[in-house]
CHARMM internal coordinates of N, CA and C (Angstrom, degrees):
IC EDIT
DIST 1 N 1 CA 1.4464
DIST 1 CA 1 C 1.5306
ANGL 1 N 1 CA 1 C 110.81
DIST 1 C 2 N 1.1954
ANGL 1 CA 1 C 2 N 117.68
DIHE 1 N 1 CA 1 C 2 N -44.00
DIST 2 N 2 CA 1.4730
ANGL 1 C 2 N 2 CA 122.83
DIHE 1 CA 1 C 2 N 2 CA 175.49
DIST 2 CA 2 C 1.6079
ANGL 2 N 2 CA 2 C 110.81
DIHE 1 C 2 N 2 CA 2 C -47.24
DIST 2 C 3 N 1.5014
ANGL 2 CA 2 C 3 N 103.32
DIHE 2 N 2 CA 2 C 3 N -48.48
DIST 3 N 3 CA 1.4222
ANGL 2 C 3 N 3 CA 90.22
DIHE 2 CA 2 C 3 N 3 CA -165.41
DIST 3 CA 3 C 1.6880
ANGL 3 N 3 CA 3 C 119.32
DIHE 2 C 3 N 3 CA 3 C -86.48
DIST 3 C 4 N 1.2324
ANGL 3 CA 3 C 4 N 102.81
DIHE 3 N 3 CA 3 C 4 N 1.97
DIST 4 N 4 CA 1.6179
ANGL 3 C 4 N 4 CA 106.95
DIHE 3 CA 3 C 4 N 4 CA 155.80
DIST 4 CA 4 C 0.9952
ANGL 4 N 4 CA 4 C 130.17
DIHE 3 C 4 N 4 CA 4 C -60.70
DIST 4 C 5 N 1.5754
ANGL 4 CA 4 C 5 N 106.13
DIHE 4 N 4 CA 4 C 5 N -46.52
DIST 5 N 5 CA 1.6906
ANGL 4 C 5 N 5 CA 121.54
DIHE 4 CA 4 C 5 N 5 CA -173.76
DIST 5 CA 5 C 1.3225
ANGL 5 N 5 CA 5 C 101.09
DIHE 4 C 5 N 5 CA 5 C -75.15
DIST 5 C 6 N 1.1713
ANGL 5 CA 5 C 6 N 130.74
DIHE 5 N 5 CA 5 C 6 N -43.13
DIST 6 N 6 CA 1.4100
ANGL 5 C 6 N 6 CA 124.74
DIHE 5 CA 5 C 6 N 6 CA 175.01
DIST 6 CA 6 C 1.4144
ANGL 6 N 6 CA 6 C 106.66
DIHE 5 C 6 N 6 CA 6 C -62.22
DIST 6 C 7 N 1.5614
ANGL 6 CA 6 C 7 N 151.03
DIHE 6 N 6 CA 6 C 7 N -53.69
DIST 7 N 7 CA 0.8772
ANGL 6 C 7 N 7 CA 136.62
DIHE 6 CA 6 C 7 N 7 CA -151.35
DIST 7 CA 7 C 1.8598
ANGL 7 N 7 CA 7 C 104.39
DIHE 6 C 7 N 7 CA 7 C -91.05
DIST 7 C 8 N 1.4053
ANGL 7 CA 7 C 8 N 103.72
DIHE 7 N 7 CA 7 C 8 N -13.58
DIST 8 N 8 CA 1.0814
ANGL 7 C 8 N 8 CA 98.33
DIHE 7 CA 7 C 8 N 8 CA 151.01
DIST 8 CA 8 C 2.4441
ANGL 8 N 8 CA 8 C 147.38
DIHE 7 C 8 N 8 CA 8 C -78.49
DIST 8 C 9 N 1.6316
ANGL 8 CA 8 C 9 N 61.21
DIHE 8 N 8 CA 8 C 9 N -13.88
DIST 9 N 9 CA 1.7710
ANGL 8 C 9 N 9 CA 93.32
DIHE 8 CA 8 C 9 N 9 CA 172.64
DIST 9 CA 9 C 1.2979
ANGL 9 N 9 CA 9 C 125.40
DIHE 8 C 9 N 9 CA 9 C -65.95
DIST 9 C 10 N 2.0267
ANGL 9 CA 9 C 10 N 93.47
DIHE 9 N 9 CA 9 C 10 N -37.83
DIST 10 N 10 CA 1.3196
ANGL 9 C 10 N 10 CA 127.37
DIHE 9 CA 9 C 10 N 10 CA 175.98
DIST 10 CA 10 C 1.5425
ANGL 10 N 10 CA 10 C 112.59
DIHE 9 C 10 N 10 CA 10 C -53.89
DIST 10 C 11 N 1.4045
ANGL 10 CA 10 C 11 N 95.30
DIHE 10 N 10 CA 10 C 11 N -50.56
DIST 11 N 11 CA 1.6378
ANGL 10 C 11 N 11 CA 101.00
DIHE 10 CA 10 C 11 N 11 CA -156.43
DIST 11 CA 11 C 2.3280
ANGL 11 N 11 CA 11 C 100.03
DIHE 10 C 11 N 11 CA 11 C -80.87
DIST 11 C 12 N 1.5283
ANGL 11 CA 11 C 12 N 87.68
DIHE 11 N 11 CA 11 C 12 N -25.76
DIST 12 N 12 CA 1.0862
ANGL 11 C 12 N 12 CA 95.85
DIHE 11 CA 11 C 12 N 12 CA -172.69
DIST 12 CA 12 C 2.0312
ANGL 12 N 12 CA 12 C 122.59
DIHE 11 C 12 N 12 CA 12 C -66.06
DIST 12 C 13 N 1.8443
ANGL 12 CA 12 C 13 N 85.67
DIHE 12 N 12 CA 12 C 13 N -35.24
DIST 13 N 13 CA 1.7802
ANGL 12 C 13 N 13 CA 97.70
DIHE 12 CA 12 C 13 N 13 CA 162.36
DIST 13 CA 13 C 1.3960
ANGL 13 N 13 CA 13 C 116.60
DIHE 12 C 13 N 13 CA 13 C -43.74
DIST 13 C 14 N 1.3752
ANGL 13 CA 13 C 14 N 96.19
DIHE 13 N 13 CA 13 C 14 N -43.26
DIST 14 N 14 CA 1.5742
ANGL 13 C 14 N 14 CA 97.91
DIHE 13 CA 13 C 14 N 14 CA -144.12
DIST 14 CA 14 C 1.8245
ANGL 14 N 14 CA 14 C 97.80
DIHE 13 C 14 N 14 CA 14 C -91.02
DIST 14 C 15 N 1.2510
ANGL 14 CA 14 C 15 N 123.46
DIHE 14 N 14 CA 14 C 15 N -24.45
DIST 15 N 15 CA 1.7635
ANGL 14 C 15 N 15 CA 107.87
DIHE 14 CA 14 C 15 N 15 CA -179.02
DIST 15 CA 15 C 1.1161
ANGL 15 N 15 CA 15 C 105.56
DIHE 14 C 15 N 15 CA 15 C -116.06
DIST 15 C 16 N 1.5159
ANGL 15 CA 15 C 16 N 121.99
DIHE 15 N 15 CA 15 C 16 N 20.30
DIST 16 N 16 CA 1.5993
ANGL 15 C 16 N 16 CA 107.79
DIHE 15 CA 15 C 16 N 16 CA -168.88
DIST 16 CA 16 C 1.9210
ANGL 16 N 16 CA 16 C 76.34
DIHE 15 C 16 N 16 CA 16 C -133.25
DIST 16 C 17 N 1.8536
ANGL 16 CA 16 C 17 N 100.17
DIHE 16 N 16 CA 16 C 17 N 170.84
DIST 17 N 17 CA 1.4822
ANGL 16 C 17 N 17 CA 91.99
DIHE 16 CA 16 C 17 N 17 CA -178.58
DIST 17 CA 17 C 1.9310
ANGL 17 N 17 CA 17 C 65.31
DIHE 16 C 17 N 17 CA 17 C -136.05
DIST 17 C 18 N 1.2837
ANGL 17 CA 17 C 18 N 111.79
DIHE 17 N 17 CA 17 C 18 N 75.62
DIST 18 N 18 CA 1.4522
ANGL 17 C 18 N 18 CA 108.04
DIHE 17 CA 17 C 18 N 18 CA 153.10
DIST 18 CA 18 C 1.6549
ANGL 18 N 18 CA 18 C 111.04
DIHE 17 C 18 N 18 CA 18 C -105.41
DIST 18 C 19 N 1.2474
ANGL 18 CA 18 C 19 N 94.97
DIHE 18 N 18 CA 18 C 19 N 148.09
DIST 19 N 19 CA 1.8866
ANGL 18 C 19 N 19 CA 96.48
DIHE 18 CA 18 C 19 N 19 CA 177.78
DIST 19 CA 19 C 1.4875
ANGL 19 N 19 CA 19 C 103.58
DIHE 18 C 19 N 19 CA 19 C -65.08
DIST 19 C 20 N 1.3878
ANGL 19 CA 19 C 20 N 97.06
DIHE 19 N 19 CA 19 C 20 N 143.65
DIST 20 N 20 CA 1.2469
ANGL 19 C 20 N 20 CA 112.78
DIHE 19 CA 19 C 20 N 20 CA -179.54
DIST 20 CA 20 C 1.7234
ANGL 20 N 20 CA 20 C 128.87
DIHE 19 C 20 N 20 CA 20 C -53.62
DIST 20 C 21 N 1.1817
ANGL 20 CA 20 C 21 N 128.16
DIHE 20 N 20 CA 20 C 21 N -22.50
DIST 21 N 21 CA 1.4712
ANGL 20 C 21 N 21 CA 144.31
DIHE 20 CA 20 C 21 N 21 CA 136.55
DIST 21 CA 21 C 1.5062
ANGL 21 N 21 CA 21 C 112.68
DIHE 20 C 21 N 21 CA 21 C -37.19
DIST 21 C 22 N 1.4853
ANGL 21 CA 21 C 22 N 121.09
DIHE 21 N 21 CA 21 C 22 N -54.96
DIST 22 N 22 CA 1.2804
ANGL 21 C 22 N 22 CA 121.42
DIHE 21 CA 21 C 22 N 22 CA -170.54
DIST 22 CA 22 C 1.5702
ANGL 22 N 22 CA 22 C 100.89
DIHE 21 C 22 N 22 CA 22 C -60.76
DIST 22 C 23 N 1.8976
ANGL 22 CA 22 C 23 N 120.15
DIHE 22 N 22 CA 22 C 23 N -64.24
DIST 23 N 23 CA 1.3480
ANGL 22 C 23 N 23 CA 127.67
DIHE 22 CA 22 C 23 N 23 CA 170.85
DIST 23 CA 23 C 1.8255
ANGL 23 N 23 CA 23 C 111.52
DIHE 22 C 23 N 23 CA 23 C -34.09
DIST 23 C 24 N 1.1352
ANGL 23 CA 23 C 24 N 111.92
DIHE 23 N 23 CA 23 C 24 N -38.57
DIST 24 N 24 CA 1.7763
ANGL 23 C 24 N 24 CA 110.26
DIHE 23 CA 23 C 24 N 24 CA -170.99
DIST 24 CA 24 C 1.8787
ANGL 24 N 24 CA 24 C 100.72
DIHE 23 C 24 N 24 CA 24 C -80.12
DIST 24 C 25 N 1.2803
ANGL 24 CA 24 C 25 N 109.52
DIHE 24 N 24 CA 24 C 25 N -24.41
DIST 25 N 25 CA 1.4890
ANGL 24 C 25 N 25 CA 112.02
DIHE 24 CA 24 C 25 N 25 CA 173.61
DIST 25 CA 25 C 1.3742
ANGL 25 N 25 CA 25 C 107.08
DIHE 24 C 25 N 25 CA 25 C -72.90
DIST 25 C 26 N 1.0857
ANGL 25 CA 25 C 26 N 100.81
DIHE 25 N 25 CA 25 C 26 N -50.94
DIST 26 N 26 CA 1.7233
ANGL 25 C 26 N 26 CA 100.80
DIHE 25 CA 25 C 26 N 26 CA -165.75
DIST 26 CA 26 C 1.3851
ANGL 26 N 26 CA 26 C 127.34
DIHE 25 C 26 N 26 CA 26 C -63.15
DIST 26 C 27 N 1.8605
ANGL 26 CA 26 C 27 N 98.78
DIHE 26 N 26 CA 26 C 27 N -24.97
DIST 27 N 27 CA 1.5937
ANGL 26 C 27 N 27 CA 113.40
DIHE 26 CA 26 C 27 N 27 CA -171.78
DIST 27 CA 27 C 1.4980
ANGL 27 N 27 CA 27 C 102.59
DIHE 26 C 27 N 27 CA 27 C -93.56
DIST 27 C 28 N 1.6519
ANGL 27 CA 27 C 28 N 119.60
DIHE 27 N 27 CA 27 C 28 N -23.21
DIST 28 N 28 CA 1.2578
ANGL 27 C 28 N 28 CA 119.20
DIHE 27 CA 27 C 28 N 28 CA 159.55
DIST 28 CA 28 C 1.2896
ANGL 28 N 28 CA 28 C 110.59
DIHE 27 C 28 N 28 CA 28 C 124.67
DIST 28 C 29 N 1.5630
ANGL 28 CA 28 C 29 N 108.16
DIHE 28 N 28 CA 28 C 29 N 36.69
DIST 29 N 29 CA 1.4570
ANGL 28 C 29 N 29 CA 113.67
DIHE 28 CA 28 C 29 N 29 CA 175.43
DIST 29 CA 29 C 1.5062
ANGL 29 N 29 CA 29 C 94.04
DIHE 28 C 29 N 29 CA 29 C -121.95
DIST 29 C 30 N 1.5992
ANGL 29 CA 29 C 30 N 111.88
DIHE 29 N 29 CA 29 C 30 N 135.14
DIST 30 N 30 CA 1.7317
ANGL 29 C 30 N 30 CA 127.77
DIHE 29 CA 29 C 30 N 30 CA -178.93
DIST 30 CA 30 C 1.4891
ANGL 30 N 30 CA 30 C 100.91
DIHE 29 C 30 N 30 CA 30 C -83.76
DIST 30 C 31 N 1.6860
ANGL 30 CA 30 C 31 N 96.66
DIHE 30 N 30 CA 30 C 31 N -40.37
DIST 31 N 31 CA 1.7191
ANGL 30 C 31 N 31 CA 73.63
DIHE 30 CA 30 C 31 N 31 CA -167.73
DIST 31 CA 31 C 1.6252
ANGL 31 N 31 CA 31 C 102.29
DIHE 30 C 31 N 31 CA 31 C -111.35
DIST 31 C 32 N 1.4872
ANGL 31 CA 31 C 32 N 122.68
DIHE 31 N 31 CA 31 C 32 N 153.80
DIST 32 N 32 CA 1.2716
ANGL 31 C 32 N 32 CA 120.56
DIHE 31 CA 31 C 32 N 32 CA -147.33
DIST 32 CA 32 C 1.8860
ANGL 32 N 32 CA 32 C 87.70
DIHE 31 C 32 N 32 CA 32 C -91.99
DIST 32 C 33 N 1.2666
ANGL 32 CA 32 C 33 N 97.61
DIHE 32 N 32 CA 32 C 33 N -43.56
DIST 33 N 33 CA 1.5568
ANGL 32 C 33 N 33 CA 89.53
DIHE 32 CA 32 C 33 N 33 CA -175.10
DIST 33 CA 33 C 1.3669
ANGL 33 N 33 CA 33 C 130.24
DIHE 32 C 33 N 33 CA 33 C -70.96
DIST 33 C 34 N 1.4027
ANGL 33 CA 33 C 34 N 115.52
DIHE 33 N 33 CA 33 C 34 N 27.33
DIST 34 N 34 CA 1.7620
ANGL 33 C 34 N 34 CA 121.58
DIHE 33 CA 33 C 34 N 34 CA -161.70
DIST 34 CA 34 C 2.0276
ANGL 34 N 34 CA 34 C 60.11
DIHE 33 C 34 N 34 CA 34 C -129.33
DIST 34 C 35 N 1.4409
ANGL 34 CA 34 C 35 N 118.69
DIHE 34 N 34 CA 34 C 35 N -86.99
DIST 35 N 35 CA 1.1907
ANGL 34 C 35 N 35 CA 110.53
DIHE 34 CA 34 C 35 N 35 CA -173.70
DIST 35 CA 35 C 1.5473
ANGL 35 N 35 CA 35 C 128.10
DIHE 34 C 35 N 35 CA 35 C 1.75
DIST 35 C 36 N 1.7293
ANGL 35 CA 35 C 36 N 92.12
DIHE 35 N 35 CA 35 C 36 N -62.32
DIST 36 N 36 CA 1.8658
ANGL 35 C 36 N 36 CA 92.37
DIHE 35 CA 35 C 36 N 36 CA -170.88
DIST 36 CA 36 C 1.5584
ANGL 36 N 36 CA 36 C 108.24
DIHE 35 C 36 N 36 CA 36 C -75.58
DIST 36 C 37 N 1.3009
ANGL 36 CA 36 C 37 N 108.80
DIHE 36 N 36 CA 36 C 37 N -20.51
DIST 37 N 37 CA 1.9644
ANGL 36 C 37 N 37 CA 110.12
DIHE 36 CA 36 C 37 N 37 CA -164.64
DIST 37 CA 37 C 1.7538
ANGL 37 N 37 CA 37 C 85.87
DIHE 36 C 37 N 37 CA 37 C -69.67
DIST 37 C 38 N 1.8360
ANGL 37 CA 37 C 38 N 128.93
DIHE 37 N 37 CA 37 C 38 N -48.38
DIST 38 N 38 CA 1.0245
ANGL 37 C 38 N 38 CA 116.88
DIHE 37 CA 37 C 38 N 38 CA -172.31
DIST 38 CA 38 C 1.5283
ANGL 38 N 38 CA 38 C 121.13
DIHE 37 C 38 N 38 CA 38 C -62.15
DIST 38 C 39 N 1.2221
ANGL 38 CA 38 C 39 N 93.87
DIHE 38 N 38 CA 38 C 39 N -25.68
DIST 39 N 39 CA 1.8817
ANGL 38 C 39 N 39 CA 108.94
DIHE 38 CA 38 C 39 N 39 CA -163.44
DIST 39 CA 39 C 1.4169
ANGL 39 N 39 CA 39 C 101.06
DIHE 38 C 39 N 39 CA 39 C -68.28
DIST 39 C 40 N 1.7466
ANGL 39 CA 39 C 40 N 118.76
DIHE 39 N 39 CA 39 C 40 N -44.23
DIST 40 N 40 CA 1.4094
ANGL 39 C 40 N 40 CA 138.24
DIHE 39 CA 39 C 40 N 40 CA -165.90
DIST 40 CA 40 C 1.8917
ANGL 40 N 40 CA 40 C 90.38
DIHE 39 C 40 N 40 CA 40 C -79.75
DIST 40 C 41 N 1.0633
ANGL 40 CA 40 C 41 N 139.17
DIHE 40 N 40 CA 40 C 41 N -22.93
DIST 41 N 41 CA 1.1651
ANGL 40 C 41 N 41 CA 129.51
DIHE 40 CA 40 C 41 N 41 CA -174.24
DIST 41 CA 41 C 1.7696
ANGL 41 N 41 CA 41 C 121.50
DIHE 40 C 41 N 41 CA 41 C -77.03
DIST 41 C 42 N 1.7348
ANGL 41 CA 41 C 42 N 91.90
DIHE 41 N 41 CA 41 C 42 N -44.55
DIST 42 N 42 CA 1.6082
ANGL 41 C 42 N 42 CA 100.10
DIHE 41 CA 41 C 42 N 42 CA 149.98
DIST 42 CA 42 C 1.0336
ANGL 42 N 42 CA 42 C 132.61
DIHE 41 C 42 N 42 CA 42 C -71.55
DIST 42 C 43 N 0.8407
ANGL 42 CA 42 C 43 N 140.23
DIHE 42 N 42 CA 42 C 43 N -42.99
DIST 43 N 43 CA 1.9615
ANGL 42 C 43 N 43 CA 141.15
DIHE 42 CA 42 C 43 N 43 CA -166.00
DIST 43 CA 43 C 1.5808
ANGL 43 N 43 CA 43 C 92.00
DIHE 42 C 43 N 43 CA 43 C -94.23
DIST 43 C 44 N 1.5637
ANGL 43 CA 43 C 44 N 132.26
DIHE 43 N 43 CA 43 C 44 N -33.84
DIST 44 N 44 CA 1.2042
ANGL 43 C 44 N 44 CA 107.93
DIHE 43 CA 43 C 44 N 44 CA -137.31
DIST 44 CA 44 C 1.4769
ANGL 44 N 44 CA 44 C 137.16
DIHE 43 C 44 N 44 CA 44 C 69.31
DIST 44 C 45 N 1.8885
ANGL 44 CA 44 C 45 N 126.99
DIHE 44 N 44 CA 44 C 45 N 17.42
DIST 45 N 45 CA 1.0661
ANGL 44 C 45 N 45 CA 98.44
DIHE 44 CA 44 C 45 N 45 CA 160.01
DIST 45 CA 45 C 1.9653
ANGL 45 N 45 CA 45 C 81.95
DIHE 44 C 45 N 45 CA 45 C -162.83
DIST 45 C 46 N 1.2304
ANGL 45 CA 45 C 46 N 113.41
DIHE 45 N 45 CA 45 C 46 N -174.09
DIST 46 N 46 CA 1.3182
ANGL 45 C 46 N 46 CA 121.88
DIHE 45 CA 45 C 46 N 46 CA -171.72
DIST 46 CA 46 C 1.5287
ANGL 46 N 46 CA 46 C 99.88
DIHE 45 C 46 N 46 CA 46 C -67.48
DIST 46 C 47 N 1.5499
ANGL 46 CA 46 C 47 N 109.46
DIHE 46 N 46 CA 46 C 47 N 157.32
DIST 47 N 47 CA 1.5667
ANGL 46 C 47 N 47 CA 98.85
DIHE 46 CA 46 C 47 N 47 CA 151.54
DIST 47 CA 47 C 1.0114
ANGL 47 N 47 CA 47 C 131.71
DIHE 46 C 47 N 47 CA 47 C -58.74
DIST 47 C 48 N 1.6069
ANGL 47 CA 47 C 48 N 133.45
DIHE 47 N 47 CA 47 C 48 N -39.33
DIST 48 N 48 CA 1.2276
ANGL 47 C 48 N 48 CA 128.79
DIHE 47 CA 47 C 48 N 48 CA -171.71
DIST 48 CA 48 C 1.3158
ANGL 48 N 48 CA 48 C 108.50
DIHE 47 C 48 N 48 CA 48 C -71.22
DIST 48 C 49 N 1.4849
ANGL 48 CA 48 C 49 N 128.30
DIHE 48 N 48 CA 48 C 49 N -7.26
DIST 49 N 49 CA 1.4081
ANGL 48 C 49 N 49 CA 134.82
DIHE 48 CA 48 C 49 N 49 CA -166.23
DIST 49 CA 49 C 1.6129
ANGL 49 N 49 CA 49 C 79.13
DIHE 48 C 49 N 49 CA 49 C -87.68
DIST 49 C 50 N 1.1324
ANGL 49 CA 49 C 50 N 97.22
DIHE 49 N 49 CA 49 C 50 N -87.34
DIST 50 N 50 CA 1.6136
ANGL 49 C 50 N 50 CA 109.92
DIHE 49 CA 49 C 50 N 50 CA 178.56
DIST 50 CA 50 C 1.7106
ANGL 50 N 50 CA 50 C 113.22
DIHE 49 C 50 N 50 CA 50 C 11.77
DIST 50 C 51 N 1.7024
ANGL 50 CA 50 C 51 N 101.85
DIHE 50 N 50 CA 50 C 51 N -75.36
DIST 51 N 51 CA 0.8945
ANGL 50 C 51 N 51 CA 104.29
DIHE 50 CA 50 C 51 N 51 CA -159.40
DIST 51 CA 51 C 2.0878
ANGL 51 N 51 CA 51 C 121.64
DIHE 50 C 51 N 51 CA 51 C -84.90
DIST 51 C 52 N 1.2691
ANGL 51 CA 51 C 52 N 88.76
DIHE 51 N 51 CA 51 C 52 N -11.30
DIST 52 N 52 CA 1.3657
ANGL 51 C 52 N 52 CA 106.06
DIHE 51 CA 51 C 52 N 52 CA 165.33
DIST 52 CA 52 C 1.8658
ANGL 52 N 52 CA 52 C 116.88
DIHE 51 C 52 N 52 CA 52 C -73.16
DIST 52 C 53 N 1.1833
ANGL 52 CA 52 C 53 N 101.43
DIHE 52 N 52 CA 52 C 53 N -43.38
DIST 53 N 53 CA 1.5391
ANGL 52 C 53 N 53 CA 104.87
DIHE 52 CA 52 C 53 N 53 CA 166.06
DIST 53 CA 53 C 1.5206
ANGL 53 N 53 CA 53 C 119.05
DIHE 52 C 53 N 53 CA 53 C -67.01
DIST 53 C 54 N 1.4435
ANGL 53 CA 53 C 54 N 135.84
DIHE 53 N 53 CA 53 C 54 N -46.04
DIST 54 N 54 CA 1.0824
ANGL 53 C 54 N 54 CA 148.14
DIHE 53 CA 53 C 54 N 54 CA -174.51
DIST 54 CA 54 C 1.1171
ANGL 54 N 54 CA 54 C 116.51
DIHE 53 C 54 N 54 CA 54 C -86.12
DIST 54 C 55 N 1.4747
ANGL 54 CA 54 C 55 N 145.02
DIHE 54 N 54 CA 54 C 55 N -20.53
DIST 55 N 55 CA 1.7293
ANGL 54 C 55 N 55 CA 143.45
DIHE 54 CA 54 C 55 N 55 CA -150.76
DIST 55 CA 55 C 1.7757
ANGL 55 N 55 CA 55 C 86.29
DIHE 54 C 55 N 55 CA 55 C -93.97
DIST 55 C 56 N 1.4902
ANGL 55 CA 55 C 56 N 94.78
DIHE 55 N 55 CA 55 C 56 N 146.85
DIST 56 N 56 CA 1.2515
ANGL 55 C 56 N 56 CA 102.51
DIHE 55 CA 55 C 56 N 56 CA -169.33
DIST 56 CA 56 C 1.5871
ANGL 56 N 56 CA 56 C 98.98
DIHE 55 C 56 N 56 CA 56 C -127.89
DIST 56 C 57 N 1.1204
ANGL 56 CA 56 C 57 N 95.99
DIHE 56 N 56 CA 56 C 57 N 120.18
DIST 57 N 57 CA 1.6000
ANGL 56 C 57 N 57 CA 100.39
DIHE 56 CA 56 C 57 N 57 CA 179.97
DIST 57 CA 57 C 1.5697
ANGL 57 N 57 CA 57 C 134.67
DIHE 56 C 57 N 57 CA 57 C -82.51
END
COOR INIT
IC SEED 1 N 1 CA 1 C
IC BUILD
């Protein structure tokens, strides 16, 4: 289940410019900081990293 919500988190960094709290609500995490420790466990790095490395302009 985790790794849905994250890969949905994924897709969500990258075309939406919602704060990253809003994305961890929406995918179905309450608390933001359990969110990023899971998020950082897959990718290896924060969301905000994430999405600064990946957004394609």
């Amino acid at each position: 289940m985790n790794e849905l919500r994250i890969n949905e988190a994924r897709k969500l960094l990258l075309t939406t410019q919602d704060k990253v709290f809003e994305i961890a609500d929406r995918v179905g995490y309450k608390e933001y900081k359990y969110f990023v420790s899971v998020f950082k466990l897959y990718t290896g790095m924060t969301p905000k990293k994430y999405r600064v490395l990946n957004i394609k302009e």
